[in-house]
N, C-alpha and C positions, 0 to 999 in steps of 0.2 A: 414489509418484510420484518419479522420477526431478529430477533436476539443472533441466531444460529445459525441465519441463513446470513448475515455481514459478518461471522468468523468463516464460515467458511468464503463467502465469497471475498474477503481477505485473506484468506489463505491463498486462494487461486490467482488473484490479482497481486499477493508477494511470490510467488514461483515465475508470476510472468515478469515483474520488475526485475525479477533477477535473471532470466533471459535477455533480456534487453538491454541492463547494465549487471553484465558479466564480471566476473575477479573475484578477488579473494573479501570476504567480508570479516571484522571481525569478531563476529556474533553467531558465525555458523549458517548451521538451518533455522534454530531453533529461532536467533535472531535475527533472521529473516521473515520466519514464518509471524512472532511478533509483532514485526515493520508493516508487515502485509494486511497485517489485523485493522492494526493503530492508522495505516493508511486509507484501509476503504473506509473507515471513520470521519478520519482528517479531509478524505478528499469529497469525501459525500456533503461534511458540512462545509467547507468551504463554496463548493458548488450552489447548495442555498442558499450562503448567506450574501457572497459577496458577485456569483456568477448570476444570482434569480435565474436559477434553474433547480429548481426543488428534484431533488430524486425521485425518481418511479418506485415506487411499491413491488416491481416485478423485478424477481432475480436476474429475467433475461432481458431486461433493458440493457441497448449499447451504452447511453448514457450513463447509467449506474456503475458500468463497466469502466468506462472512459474514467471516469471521477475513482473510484477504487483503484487503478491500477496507476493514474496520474497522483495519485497520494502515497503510492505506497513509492514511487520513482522519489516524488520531493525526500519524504523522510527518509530514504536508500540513503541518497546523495547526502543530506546534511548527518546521517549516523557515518558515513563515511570519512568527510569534512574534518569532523570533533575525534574518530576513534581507529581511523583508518589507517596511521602511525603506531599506533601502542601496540599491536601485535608486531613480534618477530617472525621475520622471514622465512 
């Protein structure tokens, strides 16, 4: 996979994280969408390095999916953790 096809496929994998874990962020869409990047990243390489399960080269690997949308959840949660007070209600 290419450059373009893990912004988007982090793009679709931060829209799902934020289905899943619902509320107010606060970062918007924009930093969601982001989250979603930085996560199919995050969760791709982790999956490599520390799961030996190398990612698939195929956009529609479930795997690929699983690791994208479990990275962009982790980095959800800890953007929320550090920044999820500072905005008023």
């Amino acid at each position: 996979m290419d450059i373009l096809s893990w912004i988007i496929l982090g793009l679709l994998a931060g829209a799902i994280a934020k289905i899943l874990l619902p509320g107010r962020d606060p970062g918007g869409f924009v930093g969601t969408a982001v989250i979603g990047v930085a996560g199919a990243f995050v969760g791709g390489w982790i999956s490599a390095r520390w799961l030996d399960r190398p990612i698939a080269n195929h956009f529609y690997d479930g795997a690929t999916w699983a690791a994208a949308i479990g990275g962009s959840l982790v980095l959800l949660i800890i953007y929320r953790i550090l920044f999820g007070n500072s905005r008023s209600r």
